[in-house]
C-alpha positions as CSV (number, residue, x, y, z in Angstrom):
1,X,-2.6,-8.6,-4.5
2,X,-3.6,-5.9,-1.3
3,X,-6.5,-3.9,-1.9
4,X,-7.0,-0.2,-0.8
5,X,-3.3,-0.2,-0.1
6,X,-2.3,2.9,0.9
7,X,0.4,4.9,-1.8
8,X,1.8,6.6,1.3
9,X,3.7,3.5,1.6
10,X,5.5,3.1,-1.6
11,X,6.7,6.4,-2.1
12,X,9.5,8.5,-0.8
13,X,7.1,11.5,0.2
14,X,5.2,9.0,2.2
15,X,1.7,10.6,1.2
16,X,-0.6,9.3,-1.1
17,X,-3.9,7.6,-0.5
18,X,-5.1,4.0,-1.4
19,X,-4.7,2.4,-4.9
20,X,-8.1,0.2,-5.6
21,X,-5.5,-2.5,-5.8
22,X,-1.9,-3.2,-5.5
23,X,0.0,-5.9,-7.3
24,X,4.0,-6.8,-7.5
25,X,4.6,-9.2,-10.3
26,X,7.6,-11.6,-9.4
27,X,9.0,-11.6,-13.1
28,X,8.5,-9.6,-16.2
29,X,6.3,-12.6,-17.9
30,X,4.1,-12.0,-14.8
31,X,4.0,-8.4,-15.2
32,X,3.5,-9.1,-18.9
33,X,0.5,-11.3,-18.3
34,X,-1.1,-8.9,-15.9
35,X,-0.8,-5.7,-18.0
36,X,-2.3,-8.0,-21.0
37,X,-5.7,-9.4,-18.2
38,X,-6.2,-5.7,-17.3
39,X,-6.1,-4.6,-20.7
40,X,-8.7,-7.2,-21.9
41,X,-10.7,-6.2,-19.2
42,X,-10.3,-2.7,-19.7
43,X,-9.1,-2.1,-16.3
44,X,-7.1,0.9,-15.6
45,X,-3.1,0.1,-15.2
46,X,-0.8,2.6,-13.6
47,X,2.8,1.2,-13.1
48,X,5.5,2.5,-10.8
49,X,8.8,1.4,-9.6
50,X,10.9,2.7,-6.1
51,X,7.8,5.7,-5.3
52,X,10.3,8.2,-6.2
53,X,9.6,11.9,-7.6
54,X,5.5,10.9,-7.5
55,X,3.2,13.1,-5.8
56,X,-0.3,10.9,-5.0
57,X,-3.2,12.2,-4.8
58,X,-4.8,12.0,-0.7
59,X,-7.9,10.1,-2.7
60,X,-5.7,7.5,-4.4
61,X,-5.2,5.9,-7.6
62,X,-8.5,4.0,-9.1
63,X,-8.0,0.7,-10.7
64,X,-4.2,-1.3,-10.5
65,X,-1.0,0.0,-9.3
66,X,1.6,-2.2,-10.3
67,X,4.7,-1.9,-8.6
68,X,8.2,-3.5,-10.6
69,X,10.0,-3.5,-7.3
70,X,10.3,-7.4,-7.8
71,X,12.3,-7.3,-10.4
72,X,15.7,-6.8,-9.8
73,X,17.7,-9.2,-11.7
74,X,21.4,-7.4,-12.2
75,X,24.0,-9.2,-14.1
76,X,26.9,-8.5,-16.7
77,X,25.7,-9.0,-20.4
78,X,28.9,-8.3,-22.2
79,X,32.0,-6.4,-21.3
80,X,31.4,-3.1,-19.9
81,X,27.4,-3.5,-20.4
82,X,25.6,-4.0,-17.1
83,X,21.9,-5.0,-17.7
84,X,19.3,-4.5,-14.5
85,X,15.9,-5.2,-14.3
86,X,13.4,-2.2,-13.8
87,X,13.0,-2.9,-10.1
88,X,16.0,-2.4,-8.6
89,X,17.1,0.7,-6.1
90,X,19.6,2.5,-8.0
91,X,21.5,2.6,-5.0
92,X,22.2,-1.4,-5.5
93,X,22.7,-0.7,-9.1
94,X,25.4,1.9,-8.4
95,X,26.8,-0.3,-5.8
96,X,27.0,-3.0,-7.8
97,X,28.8,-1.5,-10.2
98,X,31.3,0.2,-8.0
99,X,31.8,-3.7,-6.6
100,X,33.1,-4.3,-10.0
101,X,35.0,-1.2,-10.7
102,X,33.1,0.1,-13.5
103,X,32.7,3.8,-13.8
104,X,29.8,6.3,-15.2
105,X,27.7,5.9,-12.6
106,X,29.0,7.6,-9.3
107,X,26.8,10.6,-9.9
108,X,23.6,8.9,-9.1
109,X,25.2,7.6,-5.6
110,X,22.5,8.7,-2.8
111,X,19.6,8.7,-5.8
112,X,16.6,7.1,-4.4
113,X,14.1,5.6,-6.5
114,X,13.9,2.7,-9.2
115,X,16.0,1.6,-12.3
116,X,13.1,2.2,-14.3
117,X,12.0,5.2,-12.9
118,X,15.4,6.6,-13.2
119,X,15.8,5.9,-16.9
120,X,11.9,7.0,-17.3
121,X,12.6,10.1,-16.3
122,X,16.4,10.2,-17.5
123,X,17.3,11.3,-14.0
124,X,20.1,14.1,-13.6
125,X,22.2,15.2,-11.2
126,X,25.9,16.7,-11.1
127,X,26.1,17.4,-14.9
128,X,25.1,13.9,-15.7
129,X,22.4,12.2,-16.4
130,X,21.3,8.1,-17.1
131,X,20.7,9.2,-21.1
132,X,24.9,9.5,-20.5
133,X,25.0,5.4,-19.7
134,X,22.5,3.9,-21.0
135,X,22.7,1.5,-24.1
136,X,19.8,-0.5,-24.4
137,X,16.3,0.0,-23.3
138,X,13.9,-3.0,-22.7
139,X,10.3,-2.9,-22.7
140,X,7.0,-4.0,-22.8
141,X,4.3,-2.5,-25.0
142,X,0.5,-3.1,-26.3
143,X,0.5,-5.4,-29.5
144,X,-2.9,-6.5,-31.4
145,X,-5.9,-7.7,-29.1
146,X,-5.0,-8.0,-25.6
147,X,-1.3,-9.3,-26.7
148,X,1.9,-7.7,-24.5
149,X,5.3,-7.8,-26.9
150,X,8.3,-7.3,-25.4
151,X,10.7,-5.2,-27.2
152,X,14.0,-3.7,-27.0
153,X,15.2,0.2,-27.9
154,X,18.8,1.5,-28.4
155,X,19.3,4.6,-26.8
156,X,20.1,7.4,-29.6
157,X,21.0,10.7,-27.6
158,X,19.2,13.0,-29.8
159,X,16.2,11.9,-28.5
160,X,16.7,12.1,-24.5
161,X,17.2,15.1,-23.6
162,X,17.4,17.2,-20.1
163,X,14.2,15.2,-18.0
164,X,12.5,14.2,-21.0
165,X,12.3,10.4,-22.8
166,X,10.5,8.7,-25.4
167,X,9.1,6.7,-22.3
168,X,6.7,10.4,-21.5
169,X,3.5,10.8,-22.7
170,X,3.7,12.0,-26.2
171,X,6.9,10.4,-26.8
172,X,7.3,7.6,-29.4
173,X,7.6,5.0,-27.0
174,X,4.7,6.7,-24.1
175,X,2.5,3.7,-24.0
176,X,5.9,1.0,-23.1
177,X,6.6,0.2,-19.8
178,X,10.6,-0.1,-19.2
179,X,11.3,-3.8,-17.4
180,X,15.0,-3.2,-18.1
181,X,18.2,-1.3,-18.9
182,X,21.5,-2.0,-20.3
183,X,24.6,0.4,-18.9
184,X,27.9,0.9,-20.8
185,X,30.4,1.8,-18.3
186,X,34.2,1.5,-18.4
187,X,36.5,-0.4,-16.6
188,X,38.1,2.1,-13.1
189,X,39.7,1.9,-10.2
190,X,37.6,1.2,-7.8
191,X,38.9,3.4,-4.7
192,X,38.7,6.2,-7.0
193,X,34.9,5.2,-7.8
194,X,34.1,4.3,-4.0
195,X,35.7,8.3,-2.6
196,X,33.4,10.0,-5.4
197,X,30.4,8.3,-4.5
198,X,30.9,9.3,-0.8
199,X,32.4,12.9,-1.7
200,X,28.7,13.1,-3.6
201,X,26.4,11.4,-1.0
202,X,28.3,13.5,2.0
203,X,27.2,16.8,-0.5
204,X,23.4,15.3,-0.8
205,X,23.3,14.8,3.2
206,X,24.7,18.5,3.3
207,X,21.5,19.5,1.4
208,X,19.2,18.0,3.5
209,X,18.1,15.1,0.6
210,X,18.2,12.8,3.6
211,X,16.7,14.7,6.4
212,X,12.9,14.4,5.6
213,X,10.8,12.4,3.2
214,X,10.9,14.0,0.1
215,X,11.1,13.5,-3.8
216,X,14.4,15.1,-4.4
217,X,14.0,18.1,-6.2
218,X,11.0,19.7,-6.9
219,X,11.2,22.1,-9.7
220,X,13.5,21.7,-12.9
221,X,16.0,24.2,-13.9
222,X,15.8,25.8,-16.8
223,X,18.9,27.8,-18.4
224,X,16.5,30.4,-19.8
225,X,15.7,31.3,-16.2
226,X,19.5,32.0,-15.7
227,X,19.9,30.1,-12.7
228,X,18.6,27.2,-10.9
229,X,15.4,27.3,-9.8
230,X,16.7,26.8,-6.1
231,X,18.7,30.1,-6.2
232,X,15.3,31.6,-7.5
233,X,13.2,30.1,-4.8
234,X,16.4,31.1,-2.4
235,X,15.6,34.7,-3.6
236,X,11.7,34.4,-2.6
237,X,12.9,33.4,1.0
238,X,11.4,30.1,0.5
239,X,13.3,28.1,2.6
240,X,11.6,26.8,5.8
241,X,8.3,27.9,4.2
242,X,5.1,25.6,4.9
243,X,1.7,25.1,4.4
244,X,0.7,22.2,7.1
245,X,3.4,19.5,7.0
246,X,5.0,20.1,3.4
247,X,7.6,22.6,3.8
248,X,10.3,23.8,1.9
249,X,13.6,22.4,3.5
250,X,15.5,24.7,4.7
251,X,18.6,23.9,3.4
252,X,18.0,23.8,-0.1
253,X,14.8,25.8,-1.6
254,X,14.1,23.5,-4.2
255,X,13.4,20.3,-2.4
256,X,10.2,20.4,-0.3
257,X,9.6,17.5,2.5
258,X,7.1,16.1,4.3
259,X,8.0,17.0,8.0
260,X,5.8,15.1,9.4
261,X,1.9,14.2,8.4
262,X,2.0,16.6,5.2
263,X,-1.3,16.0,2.5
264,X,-1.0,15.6,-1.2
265,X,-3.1,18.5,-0.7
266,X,-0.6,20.9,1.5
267,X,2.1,19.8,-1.3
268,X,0.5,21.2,-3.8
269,X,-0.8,24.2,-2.1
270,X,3.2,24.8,-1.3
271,X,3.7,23.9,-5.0
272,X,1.6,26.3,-6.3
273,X,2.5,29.2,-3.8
274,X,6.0,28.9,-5.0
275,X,5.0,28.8,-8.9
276,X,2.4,32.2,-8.0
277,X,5.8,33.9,-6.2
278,X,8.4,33.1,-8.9
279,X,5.4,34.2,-11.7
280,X,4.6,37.2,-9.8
281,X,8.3,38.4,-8.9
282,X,10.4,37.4,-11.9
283,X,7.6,36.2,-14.9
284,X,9.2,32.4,-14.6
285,X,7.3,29.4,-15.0
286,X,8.8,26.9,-13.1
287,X,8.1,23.4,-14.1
288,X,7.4,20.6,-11.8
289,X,10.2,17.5,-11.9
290,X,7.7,15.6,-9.3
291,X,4.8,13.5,-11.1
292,X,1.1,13.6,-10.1
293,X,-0.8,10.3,-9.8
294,X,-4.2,9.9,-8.7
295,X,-7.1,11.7,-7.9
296,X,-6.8,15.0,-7.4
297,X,-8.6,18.6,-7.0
298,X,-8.8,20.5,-10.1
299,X,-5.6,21.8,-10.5
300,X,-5.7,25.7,-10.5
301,X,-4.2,27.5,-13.9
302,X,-0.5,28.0,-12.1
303,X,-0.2,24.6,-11.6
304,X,-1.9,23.4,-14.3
305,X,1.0,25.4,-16.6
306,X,4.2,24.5,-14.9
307,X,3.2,20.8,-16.0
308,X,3.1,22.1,-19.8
């Protein structure tokens, strides 16, 4: 256990200021136990995985951060079914499976962050998304008294849709925390598999995902808007665009970087500059992908309604 640990080190913005305390459990009972001590203690619990798509507030998280990234067990569970544990890079899971020729998951090649977070946030990209792969979903959950219960889920479509899970709050399953994930992929070639992954990775580098810190994209598209939220921001001459150190890179509109020192607080003024300019030109609300953790300033009414 560290305490006062900065955030700025565990995610991929590389801002954030210190968590009150910061533990990695070596195994899911560990986690298990932990989640059911702070409980009985009535401790505040926030749980993350690989730091990606998380905003952190510059005065940190009170209580426990948890970080998953110990967990990584990867193995086959049946034919075709891939099970990894929440903490692994989804680069290694996408790898791995590549290793074994299994396709369905070249689209997330390049996509930073955690297993968990991944499937927490049913993370998209080129038309597909994990909801597309995923078979099983395990998880750990409150039970009665200070008791932890791990359970499993079977993924029914209907109920993941575009950036939204049962995992979110005021989903059926908001108060779980996801320790693993089952895939269903099919048996490929693997050359074939091994040239997409590069032809989509070469296409990410293109965009600048690699060139700064960042969380990926920042704003989710919406169809009602008519086109992605990038082409809007495009349209707004956002690219380049910066308040301190968070800019807007400038080769795609919609992810925003730190270039160099940036604040939670400069991300969010640039995050809220771009919802007033898209409000004021075109009367869109554009939505945050990126979560908030920790202490922040009171969020002004722009901001505060692209999270609804």
């Amino acid at each position: 256990m560290a305490f006062d640990e900065p955030m700025s080190s565990h995610t991929t913005f590389r801002i954030g200021g210190p968590a009150d305390a910061f533990v990695r459990p070596r195994n899911i009972d560990a986690l298990g136990a932990l989640i059911a001590a702070a409980r009985k203690q009535g401790m505040p619990t926030t749980v993350i995985g690989g730091g990606a798509n998380l905003l952190v507030g510059d005065a940190g998280v009170r209580g426990i951060v948890v970080s998953t990234e110990l967990l990584r067990g990867l193995d086959m569970v049946a034919e075709g079914l891939l099970y990894a544990e929440a903490g692994l890079s989804v680069a290694s899971l996408v790898d791995d499976a590549a290793g074994r020729s299994l396709q369905g998951l070249e689209f997330a090649a390049g996509l930073p962050g955690s297993v968990g977070g991944a499937v927490f946030m049913n993370a998209r990209c080129y038309d597909r998304e994990f909801a597309d792969v995923l078979a099983r979903v395990d998880y750990i959950r409150p039970g009665n008294g200070s008791e932890v219960l791990l359970e499993s889920t079977t993924v029914d479509r209907a109920a993941w849709e575009y950036k939204r899970t049962p995992f979110m709050p005021k989903g059926a399953l908001h108060d779980a925390i996801i320790v693993g994930a089952a895939f269903r992929l099919l048996q490929g070639d693997g050359a074939s598999i091994r040239a997409r992954m590069a032809e989509l990775v070469a296409d990410r580098r293109a965009k600048g995902h690699f060139d700064y810190p960042s969380a990926g994209s920042m704003f989710k598209n919406d169809r009602a808007f008519g086109r992605p939220s990038g082409k809007i921001l495009d349209e707004l001459q956002f690219r380049g665009q910066r308040i301190g150190d968070a800019m807007v890179s400038p080769k795609h509109a919609n992810i925003f970087v730190n270039a160099g020192s940036a604040t939670a607080a400069d991300m969010m003024a640039l995050i809220q500059k771009a919802q007033e300019a898209a409000r004021s030109a075109f009367g869109i609300d554009l939505a945050p992908e990126v979560v908030f953790l920790g202490e922040f300033p009171p969020a002004p009414p722009a901001l505060r309604s692209g999270q609804s």
